[in-house]
N, C-alpha and C positions, 0 to 999 in steps of 0.2 A: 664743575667748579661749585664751593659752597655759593657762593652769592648766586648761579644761575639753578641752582636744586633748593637750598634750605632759605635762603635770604627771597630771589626769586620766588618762592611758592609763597610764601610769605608776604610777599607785596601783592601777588596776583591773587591770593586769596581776599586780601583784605579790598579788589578791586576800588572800583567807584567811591566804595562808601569815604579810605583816607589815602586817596593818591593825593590828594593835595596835600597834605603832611609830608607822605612817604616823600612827596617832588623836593619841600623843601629842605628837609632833614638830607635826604639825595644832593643839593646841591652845597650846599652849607658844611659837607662832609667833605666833598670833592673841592670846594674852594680852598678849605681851611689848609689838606693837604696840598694842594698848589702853592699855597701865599707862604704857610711855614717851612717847604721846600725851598724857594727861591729867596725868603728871609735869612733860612740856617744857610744858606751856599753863599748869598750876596754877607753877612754879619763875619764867616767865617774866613770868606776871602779877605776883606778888609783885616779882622784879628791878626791875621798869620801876615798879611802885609806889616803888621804891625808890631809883629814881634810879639801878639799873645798867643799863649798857645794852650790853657786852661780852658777859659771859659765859653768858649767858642763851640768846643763839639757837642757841649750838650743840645744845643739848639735842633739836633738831626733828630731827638728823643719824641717832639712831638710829630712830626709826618710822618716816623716810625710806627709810632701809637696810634694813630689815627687812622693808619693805611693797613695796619694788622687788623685794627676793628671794621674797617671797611670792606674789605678785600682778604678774609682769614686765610683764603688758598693762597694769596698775590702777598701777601704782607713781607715772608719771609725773602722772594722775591725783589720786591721793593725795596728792603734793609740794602740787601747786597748793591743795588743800585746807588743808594743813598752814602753808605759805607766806599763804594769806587767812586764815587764824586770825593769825601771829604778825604781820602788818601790822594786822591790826584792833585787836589789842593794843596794839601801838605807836602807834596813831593815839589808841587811848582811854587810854590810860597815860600814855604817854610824854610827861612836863612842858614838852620840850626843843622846837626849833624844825626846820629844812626839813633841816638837816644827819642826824639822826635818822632822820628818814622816807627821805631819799637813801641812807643806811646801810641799813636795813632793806630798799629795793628791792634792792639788789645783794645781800642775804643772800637777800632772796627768788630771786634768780635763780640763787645758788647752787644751792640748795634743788632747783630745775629740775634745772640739771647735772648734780647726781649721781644726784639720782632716774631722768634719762634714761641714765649711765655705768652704775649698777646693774642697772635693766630690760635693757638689752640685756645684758650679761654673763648674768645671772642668765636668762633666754629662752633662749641658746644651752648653758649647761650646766643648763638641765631639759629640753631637745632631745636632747642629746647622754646622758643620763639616760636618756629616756624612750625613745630607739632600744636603747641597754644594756637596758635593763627588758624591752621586746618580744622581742631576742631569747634572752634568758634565759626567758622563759615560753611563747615560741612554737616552742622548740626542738624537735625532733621526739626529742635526746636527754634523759635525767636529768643536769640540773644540783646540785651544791649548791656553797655556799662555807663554809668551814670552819676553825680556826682550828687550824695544824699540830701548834703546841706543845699544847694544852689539849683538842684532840679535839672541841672546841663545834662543835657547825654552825647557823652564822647564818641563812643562807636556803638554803631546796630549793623545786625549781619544782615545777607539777603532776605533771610527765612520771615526776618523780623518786621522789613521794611514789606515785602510783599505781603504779607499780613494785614500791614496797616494800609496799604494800597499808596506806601510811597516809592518813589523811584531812584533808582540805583544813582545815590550820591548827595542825595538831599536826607538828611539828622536833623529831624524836631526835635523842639525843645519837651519836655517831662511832660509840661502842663497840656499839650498840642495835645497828645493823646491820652492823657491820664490827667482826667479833671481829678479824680477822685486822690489826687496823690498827699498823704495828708504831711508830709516834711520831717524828713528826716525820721523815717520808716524802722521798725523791728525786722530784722528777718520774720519773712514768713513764707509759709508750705504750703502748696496747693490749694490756694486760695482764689476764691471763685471772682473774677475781676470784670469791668467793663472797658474797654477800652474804646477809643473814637476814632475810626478809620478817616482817612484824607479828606474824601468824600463825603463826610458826615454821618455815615451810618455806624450804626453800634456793632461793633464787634467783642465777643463774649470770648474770654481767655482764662488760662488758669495758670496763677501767676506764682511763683517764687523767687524769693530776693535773697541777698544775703548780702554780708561785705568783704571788701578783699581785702587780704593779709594786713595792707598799710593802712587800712581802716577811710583811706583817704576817697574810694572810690567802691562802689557796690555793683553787684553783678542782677540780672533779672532775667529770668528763665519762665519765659509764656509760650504756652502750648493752645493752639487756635482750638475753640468747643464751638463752633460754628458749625460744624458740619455731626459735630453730635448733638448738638441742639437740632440740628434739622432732622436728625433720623430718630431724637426721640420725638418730636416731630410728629414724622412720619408714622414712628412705631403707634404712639397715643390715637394720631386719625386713623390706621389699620384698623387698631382694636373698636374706634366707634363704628367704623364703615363696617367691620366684620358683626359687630351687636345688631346694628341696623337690618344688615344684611339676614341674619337668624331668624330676628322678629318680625320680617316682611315675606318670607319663602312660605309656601304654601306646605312645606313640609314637618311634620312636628320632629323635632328633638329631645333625646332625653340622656341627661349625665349621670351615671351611677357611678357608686365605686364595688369595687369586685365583693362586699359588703352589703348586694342589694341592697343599695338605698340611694332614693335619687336624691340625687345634688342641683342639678338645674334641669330647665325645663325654659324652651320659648313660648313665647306666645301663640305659636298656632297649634304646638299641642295642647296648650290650655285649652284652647276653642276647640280644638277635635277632641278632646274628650268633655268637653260641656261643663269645663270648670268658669269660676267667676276670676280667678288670679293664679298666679306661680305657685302660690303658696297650699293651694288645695294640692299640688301634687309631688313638691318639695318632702323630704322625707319619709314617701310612702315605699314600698317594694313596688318593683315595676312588674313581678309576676301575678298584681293583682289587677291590673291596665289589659290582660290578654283574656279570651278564654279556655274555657278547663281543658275543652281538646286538644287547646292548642300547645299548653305547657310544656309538656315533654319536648316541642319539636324546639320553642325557646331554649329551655336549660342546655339543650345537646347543643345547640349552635354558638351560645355564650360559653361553654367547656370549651368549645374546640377554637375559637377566636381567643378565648386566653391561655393556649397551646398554642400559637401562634399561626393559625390557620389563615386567609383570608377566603369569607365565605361569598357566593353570591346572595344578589336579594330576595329576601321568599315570603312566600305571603300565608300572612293569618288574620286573626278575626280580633280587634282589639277590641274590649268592651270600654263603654263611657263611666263617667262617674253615676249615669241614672241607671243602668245596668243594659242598655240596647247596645248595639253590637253594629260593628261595620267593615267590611274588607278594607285590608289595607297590606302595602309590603315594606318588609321590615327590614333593615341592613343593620347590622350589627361590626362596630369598629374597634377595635383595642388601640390606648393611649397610652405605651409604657411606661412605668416608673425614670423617668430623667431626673438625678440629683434632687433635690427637693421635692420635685414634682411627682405626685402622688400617681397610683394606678390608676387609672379610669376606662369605662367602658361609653360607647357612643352608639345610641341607638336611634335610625332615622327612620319613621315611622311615614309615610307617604298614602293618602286617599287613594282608594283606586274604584270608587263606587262610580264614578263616570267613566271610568276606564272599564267596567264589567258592562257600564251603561252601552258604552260605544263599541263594546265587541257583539254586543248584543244587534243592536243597530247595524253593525256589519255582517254581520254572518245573514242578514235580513236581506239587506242591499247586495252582498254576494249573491244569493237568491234570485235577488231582482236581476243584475248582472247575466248570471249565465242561465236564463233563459231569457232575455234580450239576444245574449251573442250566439244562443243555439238562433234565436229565430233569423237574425243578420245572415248567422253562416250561411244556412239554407236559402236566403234571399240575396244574397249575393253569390251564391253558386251560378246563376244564369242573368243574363240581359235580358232576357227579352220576358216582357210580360205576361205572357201565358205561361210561363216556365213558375218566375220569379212569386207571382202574387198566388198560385194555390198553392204552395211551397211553404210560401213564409204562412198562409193561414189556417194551413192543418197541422204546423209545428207550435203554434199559440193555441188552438184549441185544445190538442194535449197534452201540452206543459199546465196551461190555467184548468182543465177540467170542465169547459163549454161543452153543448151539445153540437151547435151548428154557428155558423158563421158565414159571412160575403165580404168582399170587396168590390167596392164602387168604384169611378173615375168621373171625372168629369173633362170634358174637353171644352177648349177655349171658344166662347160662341154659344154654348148650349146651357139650357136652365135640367137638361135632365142629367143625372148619375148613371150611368149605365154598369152592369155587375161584370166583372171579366174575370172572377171565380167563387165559387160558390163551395162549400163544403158542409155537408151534415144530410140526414135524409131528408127533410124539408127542404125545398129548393127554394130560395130568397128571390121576391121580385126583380125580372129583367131591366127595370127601369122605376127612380124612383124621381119625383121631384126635389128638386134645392130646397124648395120654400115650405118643402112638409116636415112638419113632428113627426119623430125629435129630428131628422135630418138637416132642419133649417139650421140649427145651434153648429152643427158641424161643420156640414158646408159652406153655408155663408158665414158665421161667425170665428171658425175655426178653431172651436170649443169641444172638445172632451162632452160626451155625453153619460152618464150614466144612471141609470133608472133601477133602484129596489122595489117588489111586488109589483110588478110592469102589469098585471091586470087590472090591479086598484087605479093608476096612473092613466091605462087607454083601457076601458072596460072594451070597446064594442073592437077590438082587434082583432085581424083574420085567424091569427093561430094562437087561441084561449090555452095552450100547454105551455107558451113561452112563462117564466116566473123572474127572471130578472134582464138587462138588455144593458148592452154595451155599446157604445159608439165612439170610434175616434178617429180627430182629422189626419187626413196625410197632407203634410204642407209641403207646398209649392210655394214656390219665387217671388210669385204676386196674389197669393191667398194660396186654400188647400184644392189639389186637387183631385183627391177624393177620403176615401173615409173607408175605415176596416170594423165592421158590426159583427158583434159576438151577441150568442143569446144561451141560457141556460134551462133546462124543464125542469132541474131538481136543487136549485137553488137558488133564495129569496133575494138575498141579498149578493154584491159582489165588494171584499173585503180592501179596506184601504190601497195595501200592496198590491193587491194587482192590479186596483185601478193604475196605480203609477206603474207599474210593467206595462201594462196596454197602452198609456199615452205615450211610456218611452219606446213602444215598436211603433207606433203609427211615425213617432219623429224620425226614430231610426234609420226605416226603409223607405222613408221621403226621398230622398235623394236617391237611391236606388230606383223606385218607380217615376222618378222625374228624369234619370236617366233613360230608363229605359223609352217612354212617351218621347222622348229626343230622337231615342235611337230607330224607335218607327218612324217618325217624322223623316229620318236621317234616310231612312231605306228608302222612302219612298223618293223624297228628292234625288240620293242618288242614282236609283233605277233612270229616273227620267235626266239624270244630270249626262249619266254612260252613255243615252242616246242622244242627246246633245254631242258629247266628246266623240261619239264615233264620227257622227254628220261632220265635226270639226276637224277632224284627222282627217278624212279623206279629203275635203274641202285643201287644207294644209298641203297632203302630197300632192293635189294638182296645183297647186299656186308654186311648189318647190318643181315638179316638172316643167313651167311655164318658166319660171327663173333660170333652169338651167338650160333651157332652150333658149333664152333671149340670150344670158352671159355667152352663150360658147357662140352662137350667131355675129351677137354686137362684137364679140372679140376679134372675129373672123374679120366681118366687116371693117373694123378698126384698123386691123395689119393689112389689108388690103389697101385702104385708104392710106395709113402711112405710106408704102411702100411707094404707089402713084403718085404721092407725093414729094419723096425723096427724089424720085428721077425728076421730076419736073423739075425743084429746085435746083438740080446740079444746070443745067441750060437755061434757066428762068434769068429775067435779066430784075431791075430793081425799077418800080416798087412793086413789077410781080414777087419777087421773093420776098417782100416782107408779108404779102397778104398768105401767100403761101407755110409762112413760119408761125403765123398766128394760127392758122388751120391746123397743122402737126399739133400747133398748144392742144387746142380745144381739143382734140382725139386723146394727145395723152393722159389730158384730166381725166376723158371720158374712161381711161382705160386703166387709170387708177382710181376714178370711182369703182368701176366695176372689181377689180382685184382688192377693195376694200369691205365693197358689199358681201363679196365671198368671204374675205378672212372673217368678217362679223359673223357670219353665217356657219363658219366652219368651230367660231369658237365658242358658240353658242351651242351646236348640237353634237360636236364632234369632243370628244375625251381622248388624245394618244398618250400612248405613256411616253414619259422626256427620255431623254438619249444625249449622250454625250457628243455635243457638236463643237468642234474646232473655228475658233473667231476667224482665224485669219485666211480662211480659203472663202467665206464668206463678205466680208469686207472687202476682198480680192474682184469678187463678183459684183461686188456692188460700185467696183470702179471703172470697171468694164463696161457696164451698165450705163452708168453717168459718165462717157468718155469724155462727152463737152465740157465735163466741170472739172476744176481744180482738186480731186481730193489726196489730201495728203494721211497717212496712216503712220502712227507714231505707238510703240509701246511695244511688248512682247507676246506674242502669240499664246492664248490661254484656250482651256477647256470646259464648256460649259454645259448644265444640263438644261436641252430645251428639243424643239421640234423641227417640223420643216418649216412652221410658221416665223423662225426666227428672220428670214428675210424681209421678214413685211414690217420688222423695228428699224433698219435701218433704211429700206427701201421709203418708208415714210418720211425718217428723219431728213435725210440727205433730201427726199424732195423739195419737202416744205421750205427746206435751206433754202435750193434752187428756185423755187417759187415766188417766195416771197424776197429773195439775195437778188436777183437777176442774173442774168447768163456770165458776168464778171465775179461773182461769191466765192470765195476758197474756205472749200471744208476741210474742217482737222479732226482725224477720229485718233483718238486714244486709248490704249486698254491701258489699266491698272489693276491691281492685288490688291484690297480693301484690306483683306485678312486672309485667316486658312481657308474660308469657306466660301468669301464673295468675292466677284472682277467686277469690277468698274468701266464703261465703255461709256466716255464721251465723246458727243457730238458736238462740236460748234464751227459756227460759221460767223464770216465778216459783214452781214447781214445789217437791217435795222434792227434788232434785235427786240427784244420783249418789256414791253414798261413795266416797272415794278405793277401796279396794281391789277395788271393783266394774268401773271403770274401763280395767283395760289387757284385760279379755275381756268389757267390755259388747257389742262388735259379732260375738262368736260367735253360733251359732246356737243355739237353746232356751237363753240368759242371759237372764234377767228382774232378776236381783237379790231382792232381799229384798221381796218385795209381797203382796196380795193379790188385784191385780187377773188378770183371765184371760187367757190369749194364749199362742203358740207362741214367745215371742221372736222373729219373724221379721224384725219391721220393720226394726230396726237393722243386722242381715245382709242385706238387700236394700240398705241405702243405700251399706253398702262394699260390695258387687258391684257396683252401680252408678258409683259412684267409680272403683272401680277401672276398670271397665269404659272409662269417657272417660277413662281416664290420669291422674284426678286421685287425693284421697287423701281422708280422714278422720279427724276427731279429737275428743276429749270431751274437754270442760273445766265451769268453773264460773260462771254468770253471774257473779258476783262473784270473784275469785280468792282462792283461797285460805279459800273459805267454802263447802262444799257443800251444804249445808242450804238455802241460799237461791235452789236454781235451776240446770236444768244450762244449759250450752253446748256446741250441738255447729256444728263447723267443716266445712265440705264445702270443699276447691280441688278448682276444674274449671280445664282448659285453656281460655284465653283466644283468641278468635275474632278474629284480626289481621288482614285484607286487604292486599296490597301488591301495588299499581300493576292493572291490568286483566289478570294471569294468573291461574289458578287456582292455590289456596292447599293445599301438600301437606304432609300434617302426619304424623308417623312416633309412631304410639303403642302402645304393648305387642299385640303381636297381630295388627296394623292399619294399612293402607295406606287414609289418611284422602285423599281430591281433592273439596274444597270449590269448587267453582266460584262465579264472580261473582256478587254480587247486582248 
């Protein structure tokens, strides 16, 4: 329909800004067609009551007119409606004969005519509206229209109000944002404007006005320079930040154009060529900045950069303006011709006189390097000291060029040095003091020694052919503990560098000969440490012989004792069978101390590998075991990976139950499937159960808690070493949650015993390379 496409787009265009218009103009249209309706019908009914029959029908002309303008698809519609109402009137009113009703049919037709002359007019200018409307709201500038004399402004689009940072439906007045508006305005064109945002801030626009056809109202087209005020901006702080940036690089620059002739120059090519300003080098040729050897290899690289080459950077000798000369590398860039913008050429000229300085310096310190790391090598090929230190000191004497050489030590407790290798045909005293020249500076001070003309320095010395003497500390931990001396016969002096290679090997093989002084230390302790361990070992297997003579004895003795005492109690009357029942106690604790002290023992030196054992033929046994107690077993029969030791988890639990529950206790074990990999098997019982703060160190070893029954606390430390032992884990809780008093629960996860397909099953658990093969 037009009013929901041309008329609709048309009001939703114009949103916020004039729905209050559109609402009222909307109702006022719709009334009028209401009230002129029921005016023409109630006017005409009365007429034809009346015997008139002229003046009556025109009355239907205006709801006609109004509802065609309103409704251009509905209008013609409407007619016809409006048309079967004033026939139906005249057919029920009307006194007269066929002349009447023939009148009415041709008013009726009228009726049609104009309703269809109105629809179509009224459809092409709410067309021609509603493309006006689209592009006033879909404009990508700020619209408004405004009245030139009075300052009003009618309508502003979205474009316009967001602009101004006002909000969809609020229209200031002219002056709100246009102080500068000087009344009743020229058209004018791209006109640089200020305008005043909601918020007070200036906002810069570029404005054109004109007026519209009826002269009565002007149109103004502002396009937001906000954002190109910010990027010239931007572009202007570039260009300073990029000046700055030229004039503070340690690189000189220089602009020519393919015309040798420079055009700019920064400032640190001034200073590298020893000018006073820009201007000493502004319009000179840049081929007079190099020298003469070097020219050829410029020209050829400036051809082939304006061929479009890209070259790397290469180095030549640029001369100053006093005529001395300095390396430097030169890169050479091409800057095409772009539209006005002229050819240029870019050449960056870079010092490299400390760069020549520091390859220098390095190729030195390489030097130094790899003969330090020849002498490490060789000193670290061996631990032990007789190896290690005449190694490293006939690899130093001929890397450096010495005659002869020693190494000292000193051991902790002694003022003397003693030599542990020697090299040269002079053979170096055995022993020297700490506190003697020059050895004191070394040893005690842990000072570098070094001595030029060493006869001028010690005239009255034993061997008058030494001419220059080295000395330097080996540090140790808590000072040096000794010192590597080099001497030379045919050299006065000994030069910078090698002093520093001979202080860096003495530091180097520090640690190496501190090691190895450990490692004699080490040998000797553990020579006498193995005779210790052996006297301990055997010691061990008889105290493990005596153990396992009292276990298998006391056990024997044990089930002897039970059994004597089961017959008596079946004939024993009371209160001999209570004293008798407490005796059974005591043996059985004794017989589960014992069966504890073994598992401790057995999981301490003994390693089996796990095996896949079946819960429920076990817990089977363990009720067998405890006939006198209640145990109940609840869950599904699983498979798990563990040992023979796995009896002594529940054998423990179930006691302790018993134990500490009394001979009335009911245990409940239950297995469960954590996941694919773990079973869950709890224990609990109707017990006193566990106080909370007993709990996070009940499965230490000697914890009992608060009781007064007897025992080592052992049991519950055997069940997490067992846990732990198969990979799984353990935990205390409360039969009930959150009720201690009523019962504890304890949780065992073990690893769950999975087979897949006919390989053996390898299982990776703490400690343990588990190969479960097929059942």
């Amino acid at each position: 329909m037009l009013r929901n496409d041309h008329y609709g787009m048309m009001e939703g265009g114009l949103g916020c800004l004039s729905g209050d218009v559109s609402s009222r103009r909307e109702f006022l249209l719709l009334f009028g067609i209401v009230a002129s309706t029921l005016v023409a019908l109630g006017i005409t009914g009365y007429c034809l009551s009346s015997g008139v029959f002229v003046v009556c029908s025109h009355l239907f002309y205006i709801p006609i007119v109004l509802a065609a303008y309103r409704y251009p698809e509905r209008g013609v519609g409407i007619a016809v409606a409006l048309a079967a109402a004033y026939l139906a009137e005249v057919l029920l009113l009307s006194p007269g004969g066929g002349a009447e009703i023939t009148d009415a049919l041709v008013r009726a037709g009228v009726f049609l005519l104009v309703a269809a002359v109105v629809s179509h007019l009224a459809g092409r200018l709410h067309l021609r509206e509603g493309r006006y409307r689209g592009i006033f709201e879909t404009s990508g500038a700020g619209i408004f229209l405004f009245s030139p004399d009075g300052g009003k402004v009618e309508e502003m689009n979205r474009q316009c109000a967001a602009m101004l940072g006002y909000p969809d439906g609020e229209v200031p007045d002219l002056p709100a944002f246009w102080p500068g508006y000087p009344g009743n305005p020229a058209p004018v064109t791209n006109q640089d404007c200020e305008f005043i945002r909601r918020d007070g801030k200036s906002c810069p626009v570029l404005l054109s006005t004109s007026l519209l056809p009826d002269r009565e109202m002007a149109c103004a087209v502002v396009t937001g320079m906000t954002e190109q005020k910010r990027m010239e901006n931007l572009l202007r702080r570039s260009e300073e930040t990029f000046r700055v940036i030229l004039n503070t690089v340690d690189v000189g620059i220089i602009l020519t154009d393919p015309g040798r002739q420079i055009i700019e120059v920064n400032e640190a090519m001034v200073r590298l060529c020893g000018g006073a300003a820009r201007e000493d080098l502004i319009g000179r040729d840049p081929e007079t900045l190099f020298a003469e050897r070097d020219l050829a290899m410029i020209r050829a690289c400036r051809e082939r950069v304006l061929h479009g080459e890209v070259l790397a950077p290469v180095e030549c000798t640029p001369c100053r303006l006093d005529g001395s000369e300095w390396p430097a590398e030169v890169s050479v860039t091409l800057l095409a011709k772009d539209g006005d913008a002229p050819e240029r050429l870019i050449l960056a000229i870079r010092d490299i006189t400390g760069l020549r300085r520091a390859e220098a310096e390095m190729r030195e310190e390489n030097r130094r390097l790899s003969i330090t790391s020849e002498v490490i090598t060789a000193a670290t090929a061996s631990r032990h000291l007789d190896d290690l230190l005449p190694v490293s000191l006939e690899k130093t004497l001929t890397l450096l060029d010495f005659d002869q050489g020693g190494a000292y030590l000193v051991y902790p407790g002694s003022d003397l040095a003693h030599l542990r290798a020697c090299v040269g045909e002079e053979h170096a005293p055995a022993r020297v003091r700490r506190d003697e020249p020059p050895y004191r500076y070394v040893l005690v001070d842990g000072e570098a020694r070094f001595v030029d003309r060493f006869q001028e320095r010690y005239p009255g010395h034993d061997d008058p052919a030494i001419r220059s003497f080295a000395a330097v500390p080996i540090p140790g931990d808590d000072g040096p503990v000794g010192c590597i001396a080099v001497a030379s016969r045919t050299r006065e002096t000994i030069p910078e560098d090698e002093r520093l290679i001979l202080a860096t090997i003495g530091e180097e093989i520090g640690s190496a000969v501190v090691k190895g002084m450990l490692l004699e230390e080490l040998e000797a302790a553990l020579a006498s440490a193995n005779r210790y361990l052996d006297e301990a070992n055997a010691a061990t297997e008889a105290v493990n012989l005596y153990v396992d003579i009292l276990t298998h004895d006391i056990n024997n003795a044990n089930t002897a004792a039970m059994g004597y005492l089961h017959m008596i109690l079946d004939s024993a009357e009371e209160p001999t069978r209570g004293v008798i029942r407490k005796s059974l106690a005591a043996i059985y604790q004794s017989s589960d101390i014992i069966r504890n002290v073994s598992t401790i023992r057995r999981l301490k030196f003994e390693t089996a590998p796990l095996r896949p054992v079946r819960l429920e033929p076990v817990i089977r046994w363990m009720r067998n075991y405890y006939a006198d107690t209640r145990i109940v077993y609840e869950g599904s029969d699983a498979t798990v990976l563990a040992d023979d030791l796995i009896n002594e988890v529940f054998a423990n639990l179930i006691g302790n139950a018993v134990k500490f529950g009394g001979p009335d206790v009911e245990v409940t074990i239950s297995v469960r499937e954590e996941d694919e990999d773990r079973v869950a098997v709890t224990v609990a019982d109707t017990g006193p159960g566990i106080p909370d703060d007993l709990k996070p160190r009940i499965f230490e070893r000697k914890e009992r808690g608060v009781t007064k029954k007897s025992g080592k606390g052992l049991g519950l430390s055997i069940v997490r070493m067992l846990a732990e032992r198969y990979g799984g884990s353990v935990r205390v809780g409360d039969r009930v949650p959150g009720r201690p008093e009523e019962g504890a629960a304890i949780t065992v996860t073990l690893p769950r015993y999975r087979p897949e397909g006919g390989e053996p099953n390898i299982y990776h658990l703490p400690g343990q390379h588990i190969v479960v093969p097929e059942r």
